[in-house]
KOLTOR-473755 format. One line per 3 residues: number of its first residue (from 1); for each residue x, y, z of C-alpha. Coordinates in Angstrom, 2 decimals, padded with zeros to 5 digits. Last residue first. Layout:
<atoms>
NUM = X,Y,Z; ...
</atoms>
This chain:
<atoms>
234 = -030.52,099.21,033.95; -029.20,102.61,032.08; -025.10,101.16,031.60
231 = -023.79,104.83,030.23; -020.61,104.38,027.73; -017.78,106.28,027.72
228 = -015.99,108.94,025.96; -012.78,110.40,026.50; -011.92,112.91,023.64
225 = -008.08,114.61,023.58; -007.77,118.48,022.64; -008.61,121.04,019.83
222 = -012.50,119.41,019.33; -013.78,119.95,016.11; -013.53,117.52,013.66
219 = -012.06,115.15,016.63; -016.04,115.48,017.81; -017.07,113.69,014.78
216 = -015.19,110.97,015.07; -016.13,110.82,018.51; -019.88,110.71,018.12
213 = -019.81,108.01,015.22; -017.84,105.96,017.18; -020.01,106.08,020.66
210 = -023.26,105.63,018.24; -021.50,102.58,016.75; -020.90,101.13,020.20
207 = -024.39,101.76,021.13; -026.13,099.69,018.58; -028.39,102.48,016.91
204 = -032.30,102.49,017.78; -032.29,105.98,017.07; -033.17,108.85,019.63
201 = -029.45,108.74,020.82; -028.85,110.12,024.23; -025.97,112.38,025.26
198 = -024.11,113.34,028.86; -021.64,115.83,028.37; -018.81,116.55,030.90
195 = -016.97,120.18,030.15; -013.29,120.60,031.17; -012.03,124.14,030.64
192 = -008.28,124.56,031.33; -006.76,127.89,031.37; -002.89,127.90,030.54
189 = -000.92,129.88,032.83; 001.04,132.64,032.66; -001.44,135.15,034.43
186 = -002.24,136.56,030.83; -004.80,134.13,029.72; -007.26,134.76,033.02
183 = -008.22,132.76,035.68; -007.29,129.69,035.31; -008.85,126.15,036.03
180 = -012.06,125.42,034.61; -015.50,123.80,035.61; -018.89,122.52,033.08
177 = -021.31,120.22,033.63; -023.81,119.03,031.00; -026.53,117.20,030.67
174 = -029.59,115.44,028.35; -027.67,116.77,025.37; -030.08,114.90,022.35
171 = -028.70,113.14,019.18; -030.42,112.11,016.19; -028.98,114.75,014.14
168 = -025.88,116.44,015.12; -026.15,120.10,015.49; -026.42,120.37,019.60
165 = -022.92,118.08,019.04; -021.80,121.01,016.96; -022.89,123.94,018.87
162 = -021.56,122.36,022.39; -018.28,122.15,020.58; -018.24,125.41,019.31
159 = -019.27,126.65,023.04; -016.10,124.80,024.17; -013.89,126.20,021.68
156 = -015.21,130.09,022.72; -015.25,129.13,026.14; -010.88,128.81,025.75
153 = -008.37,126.25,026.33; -010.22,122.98,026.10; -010.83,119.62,027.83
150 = -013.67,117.40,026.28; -015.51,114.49,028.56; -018.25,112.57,026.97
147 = -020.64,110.21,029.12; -022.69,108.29,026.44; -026.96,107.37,026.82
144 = -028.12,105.10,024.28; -031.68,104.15,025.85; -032.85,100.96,026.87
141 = -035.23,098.20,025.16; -035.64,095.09,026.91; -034.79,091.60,025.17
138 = -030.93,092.12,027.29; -032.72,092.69,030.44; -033.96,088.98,030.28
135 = -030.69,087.76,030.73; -030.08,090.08,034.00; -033.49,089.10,035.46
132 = -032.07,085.23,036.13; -030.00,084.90,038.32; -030.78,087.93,040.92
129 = -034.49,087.02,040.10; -034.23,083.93,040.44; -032.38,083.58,044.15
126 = -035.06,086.70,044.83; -037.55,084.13,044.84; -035.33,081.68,045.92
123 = -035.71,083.99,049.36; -039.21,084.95,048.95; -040.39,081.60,049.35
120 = -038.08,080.60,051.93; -039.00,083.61,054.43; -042.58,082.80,053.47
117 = -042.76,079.73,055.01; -040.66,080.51,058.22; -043.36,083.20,058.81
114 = -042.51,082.39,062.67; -041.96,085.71,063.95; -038.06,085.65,063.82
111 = -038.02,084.34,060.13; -039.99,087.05,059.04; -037.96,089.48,060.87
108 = -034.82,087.54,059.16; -037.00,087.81,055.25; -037.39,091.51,055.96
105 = -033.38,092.34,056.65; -032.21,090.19,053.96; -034.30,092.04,051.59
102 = -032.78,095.47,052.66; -029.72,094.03,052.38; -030.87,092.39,049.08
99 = -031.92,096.11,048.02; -028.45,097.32,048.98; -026.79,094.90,047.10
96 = -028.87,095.92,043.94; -028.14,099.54,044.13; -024.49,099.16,044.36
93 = -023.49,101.03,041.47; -024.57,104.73,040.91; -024.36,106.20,037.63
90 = -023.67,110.28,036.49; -020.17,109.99,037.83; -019.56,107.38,039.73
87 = -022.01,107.57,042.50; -021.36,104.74,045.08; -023.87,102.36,046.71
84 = -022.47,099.77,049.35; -022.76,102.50,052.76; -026.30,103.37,051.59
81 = -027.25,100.23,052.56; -025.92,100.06,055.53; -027.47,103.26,056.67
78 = -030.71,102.21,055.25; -030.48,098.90,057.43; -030.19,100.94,060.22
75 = -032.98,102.38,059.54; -035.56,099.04,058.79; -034.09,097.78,061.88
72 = -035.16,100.70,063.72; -038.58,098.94,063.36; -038.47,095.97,065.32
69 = -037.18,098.24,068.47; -040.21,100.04,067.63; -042.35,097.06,068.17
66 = -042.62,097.15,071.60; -045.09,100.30,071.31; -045.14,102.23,074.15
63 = -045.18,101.05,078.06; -047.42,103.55,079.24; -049.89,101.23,081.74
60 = -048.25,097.42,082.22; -050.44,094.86,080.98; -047.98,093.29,078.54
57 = -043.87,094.48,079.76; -042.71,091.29,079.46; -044.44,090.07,076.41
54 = -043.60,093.01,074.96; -039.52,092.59,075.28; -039.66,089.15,074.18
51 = -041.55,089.96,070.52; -038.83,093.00,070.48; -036.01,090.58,071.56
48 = -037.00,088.04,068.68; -037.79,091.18,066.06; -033.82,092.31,067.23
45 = -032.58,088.49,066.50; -034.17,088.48,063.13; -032.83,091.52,062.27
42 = -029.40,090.42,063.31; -029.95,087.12,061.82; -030.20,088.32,058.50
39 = -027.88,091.03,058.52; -025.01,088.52,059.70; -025.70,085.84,056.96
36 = -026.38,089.22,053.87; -022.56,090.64,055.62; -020.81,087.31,055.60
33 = -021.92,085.70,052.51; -021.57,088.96,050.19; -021.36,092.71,050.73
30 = -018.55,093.54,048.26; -020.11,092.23,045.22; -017.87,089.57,043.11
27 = -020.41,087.65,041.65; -020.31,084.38,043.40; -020.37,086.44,046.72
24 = -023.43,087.82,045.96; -024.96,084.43,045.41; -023.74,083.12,048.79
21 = -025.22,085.85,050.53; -028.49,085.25,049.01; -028.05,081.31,050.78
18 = -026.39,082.32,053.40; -028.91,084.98,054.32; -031.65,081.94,053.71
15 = -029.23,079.60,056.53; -028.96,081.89,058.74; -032.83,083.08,059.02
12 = -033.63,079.18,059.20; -030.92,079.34,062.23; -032.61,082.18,064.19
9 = -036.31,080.81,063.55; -034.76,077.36,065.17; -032.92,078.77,067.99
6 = -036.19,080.87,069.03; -038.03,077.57,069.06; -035.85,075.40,070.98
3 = -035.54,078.55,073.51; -039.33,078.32,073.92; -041.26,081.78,073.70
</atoms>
């Protein structure tokens, strides 16, 4: 393949991971214009070396396929990707950054065997959809999901709490964790029992007013402190 033309695929794949990059970076994400740029032309740079690499070796006898060197791209790109996602608690964040790094990765290989075309497309494709899908998420119906953490002293306050929220109409427990500190009253310590509810609303209440509903009702009941928080289900 011409050098003119290699330089060429490697800059448009540049300049579109620049351009997603760019938009990351506008919103704050950790992988932004540096990390989508260099992902982009690394892929495209391995698909180059692949396309090289079996144009050498054509008409030699047990060479394998040339194009796995192409495809560990798609891996290593997993490992990057699961690098920007974090659990906290029951949500993960990052999900979107790793599918542009995973996007980024498809639109350099594209780039790198002359698809130059569709590597633009699909870029301001995504350019919209990364602008524009978040407004139209507000018209589309999710559920009311809180996080609610309650600390007591004893099972028996934690079981009445469980009873009452189980009570509450309109509400269902979709989870809950419980772990405690302390093994027994008498060893001069106080046991702490932290339980971590996760609750959905079968109503098509506003969310804040389901989050203030369920804690003043849990202060009815519950001996120590509330946290609650709301679940973002996008």
């Amino acid at each position: 393949m011409p050098f003119e033309i290699m330089l060429l695929r490697l800059a448009v794949a540049t300049l579109l991971g620049g351009i997603i990059g760019y938009e990351r970076d506008m919103h704050g994400r950790a992988a932004g214009l540096r990390t989508h740029t260099l992902v982009s032309i690394g892929s495209a740079l391995f698909t180059l070396v692949s396309i090289e690499f079996s144009s050498c070796i054509e008409g030699l006898i047990n060479h394998g396929d040339p194009g796995r060197i192409a495809a560990q791209v798609v891996t290593g790109i997993g490992f990057i990707g699961a690098g920007t996602s974090l659990k906290s608690g029951v949500t993960i964040k990052g999900l979107t950054t790793a599918a542009c790094l995973w996007l980024m990765a498809a639109i350099g290989m594209a780039c790198a065997i002359g698809h130059l075309s569709i590597a633009v497309v699909v870029t301001f494709a995504a350019i919209i959809i990364l602008t524009s899908a978040k407004g139209l998420e507000k018209y589309i119906p999710h559920t009311n999901q809180l996080k609610i953490t309650v600390v007591t002293a004893t099972f028996e306050e934690m079981a009445a709490i469980r009873d009452h929220l189980a009570a509450m109409e309109h509400i269902v427990i979709k989870e809950l964790n419980i772990s405690f500190r302390g093994e027994a009253p008498q060893d001069g310590r106080k046991r702490r029992i932290k339980a971590l509810f996760v609750l959905e609303s079968i109503t098509s209440k506003n969310r804040t007013a389901f989050a203030i509903e369920t804690f003043n009702s849990l202060r009815k009941v519950a001996p120590q402190p509330v946290y609650i928080s709301l679940i973002n289900n996008h």
